[in-house]
C-alpha positions in Angstrom: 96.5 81.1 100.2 94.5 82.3 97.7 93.2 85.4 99.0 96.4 86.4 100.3 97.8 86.4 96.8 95.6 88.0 95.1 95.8 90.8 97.9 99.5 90.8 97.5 99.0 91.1 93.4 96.0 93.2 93.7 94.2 91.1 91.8 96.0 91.9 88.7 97.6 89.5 86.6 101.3 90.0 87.6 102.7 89.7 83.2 99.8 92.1 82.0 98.5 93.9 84.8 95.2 92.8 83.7 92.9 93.7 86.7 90.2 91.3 88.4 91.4 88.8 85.5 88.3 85.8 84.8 90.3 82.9 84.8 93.1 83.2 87.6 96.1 80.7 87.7 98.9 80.4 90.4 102.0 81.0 88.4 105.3 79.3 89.1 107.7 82.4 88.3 110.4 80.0 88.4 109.5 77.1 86.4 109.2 74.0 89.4 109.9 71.4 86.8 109.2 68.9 89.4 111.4 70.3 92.4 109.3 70.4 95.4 111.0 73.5 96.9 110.1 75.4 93.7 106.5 74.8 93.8 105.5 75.0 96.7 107.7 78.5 97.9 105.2 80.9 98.5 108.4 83.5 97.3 107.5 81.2 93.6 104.1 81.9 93.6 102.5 84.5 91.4 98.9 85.8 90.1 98.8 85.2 86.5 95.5 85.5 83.7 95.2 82.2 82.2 96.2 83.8 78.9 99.5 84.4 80.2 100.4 81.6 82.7 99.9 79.7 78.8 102.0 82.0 77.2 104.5 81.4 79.3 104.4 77.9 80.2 108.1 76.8 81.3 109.4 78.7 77.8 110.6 81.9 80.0 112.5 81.3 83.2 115.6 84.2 82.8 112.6 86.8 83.5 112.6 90.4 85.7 111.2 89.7 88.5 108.5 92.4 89.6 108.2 91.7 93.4 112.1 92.5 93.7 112.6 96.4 93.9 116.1 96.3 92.8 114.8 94.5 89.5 113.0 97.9 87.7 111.0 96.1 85.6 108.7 99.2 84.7 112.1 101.3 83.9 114.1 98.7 82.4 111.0 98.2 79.7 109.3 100.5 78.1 105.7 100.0 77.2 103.1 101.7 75.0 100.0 101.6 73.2 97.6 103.7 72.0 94.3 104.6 73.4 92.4 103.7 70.0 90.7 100.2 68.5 92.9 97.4 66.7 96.5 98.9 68.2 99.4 96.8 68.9 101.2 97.1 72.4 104.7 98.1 71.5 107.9 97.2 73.8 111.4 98.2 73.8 113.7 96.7 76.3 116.2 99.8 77.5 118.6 98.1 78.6 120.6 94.1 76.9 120.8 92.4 79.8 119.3 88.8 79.0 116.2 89.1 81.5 115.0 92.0 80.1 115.1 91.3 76.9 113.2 87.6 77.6 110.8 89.8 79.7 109.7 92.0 77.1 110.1 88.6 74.7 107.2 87.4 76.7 105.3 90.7 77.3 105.0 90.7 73.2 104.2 87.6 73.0 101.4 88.1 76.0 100.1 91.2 74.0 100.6 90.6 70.4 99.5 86.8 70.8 101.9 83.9 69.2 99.2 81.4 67.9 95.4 82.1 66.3 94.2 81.2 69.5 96.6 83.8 71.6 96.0 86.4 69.3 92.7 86.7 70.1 93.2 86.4 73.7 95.5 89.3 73.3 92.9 91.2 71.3 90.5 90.7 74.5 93.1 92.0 76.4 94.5 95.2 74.6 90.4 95.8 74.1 90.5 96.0 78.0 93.8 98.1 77.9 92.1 100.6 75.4 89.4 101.0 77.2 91.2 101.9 79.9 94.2 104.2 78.5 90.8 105.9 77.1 89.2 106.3 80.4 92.6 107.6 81.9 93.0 110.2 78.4 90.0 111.8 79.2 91.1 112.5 82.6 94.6 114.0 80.9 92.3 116.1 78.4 90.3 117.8 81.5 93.7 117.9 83.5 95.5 119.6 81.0 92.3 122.3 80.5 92.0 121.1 77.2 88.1 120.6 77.8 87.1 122.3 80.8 86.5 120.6 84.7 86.2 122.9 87.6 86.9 120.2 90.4 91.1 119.8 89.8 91.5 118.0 93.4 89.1 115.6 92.3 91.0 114.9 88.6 94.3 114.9 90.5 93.2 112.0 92.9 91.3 109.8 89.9 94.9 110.7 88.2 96.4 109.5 91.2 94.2 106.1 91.1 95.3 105.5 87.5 99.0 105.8 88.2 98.9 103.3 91.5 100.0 99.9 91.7 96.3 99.0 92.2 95.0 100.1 88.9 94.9 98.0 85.7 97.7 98.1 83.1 100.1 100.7 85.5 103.0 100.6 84.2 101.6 101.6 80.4 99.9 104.5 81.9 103.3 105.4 83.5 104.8 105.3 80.4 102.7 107.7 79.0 103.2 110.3 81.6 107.1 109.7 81.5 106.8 109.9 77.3 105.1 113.5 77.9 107.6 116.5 78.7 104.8 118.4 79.9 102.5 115.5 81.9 106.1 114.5 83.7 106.4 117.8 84.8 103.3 118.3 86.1 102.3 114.6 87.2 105.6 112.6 87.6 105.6 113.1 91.2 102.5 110.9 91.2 104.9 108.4 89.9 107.0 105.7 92.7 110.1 107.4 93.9 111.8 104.5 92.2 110.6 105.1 88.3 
């Protein structure tokens, strides 16, 4: 069971799409509160980071639901945070329908931390996302000829990595190319036909 989930997450946490996460819990999505059918529905199951299966606990259960298509979690939330030390992860729900607003609720909570304890978790965690949003900037720097690269093909696919499902912290990176007139112009058909 617990291969096949972490191949059907890509062994990313499924709340903050921490990748190849340290400590790995399987998540209830809906809290099972002792009904048998909830916990053991392989539908109910989910990859979570320790950090955020204790975030979330049985506090959020009215969430978006990121395995259902017709949910648009990534569009219905936006998500950003700057590529730099000590940042906060900023959220804005873009639509008032109660799930998305508990689901970003719980994605500030998961980034910004709640307790002592949580915050620095969520330090550890945004250090991992700056690192990364660093990595993929450099690649937008030498994409947009800003610093100069002579092998584009070979930007364009590690581009292409950064913006798939399988990379770390996707849907943040995909926010930053949707934010950018010029980067959606030229990249946002790297982007799922759905976002």
């Amino acid at each position: 069971m617990l291969p096949r989930l972490a191949e059907d997450f890509k062994n990313k946490c499924y709340i903050c799409e921490f990748k190849d996460p340290p400590s790995i819990n399987v998540e209830h999505f809906v809290p099972h509160q002792g009904n048998s059918d909830l916990k053991f529905s392989w539908d109910n199951l989910f990859w979570a980071c320790s950090h955020c299966n204790n975030t979330k606990l049985a506090k959020f259960g009215n969430l978006l639901n990121c395995t259902n298509k017709d949910d648009h979690v990534e569009l219905r939330i936006k998500q950003k945070c700057n590529p730099f030390p000590h940042e906060t992860v900023v959220l804005e729900a873009l639509d008032q329908d109660p799930r998305t607003i508990e689901t970003r609720n719980l994605l500030n909570d998961v980034y910004n931390g709640t307790t002592k304890l949580k915050t620095m978790e969520a330090a550890n965690i945004r250090n991992a996302l700056v690192h990364e949003l660093h990595e993929f900037q450099q690649l937008l720097i030498f994409f947009a000829g800003i610093k100069p690269f002579k092998n584009h093909d070979f930007l364009l696919e590690q581009i292409k990595g950064h913006l798939s499902q399988d990379s770390a912290f996707t849907a943040i990176k995909r926010w930053t190319v949707r934010d950018n007139p010029t980067l959606f112009r030229q990249l946002g058909h790297l982007l799922p036909e759905d976002n």
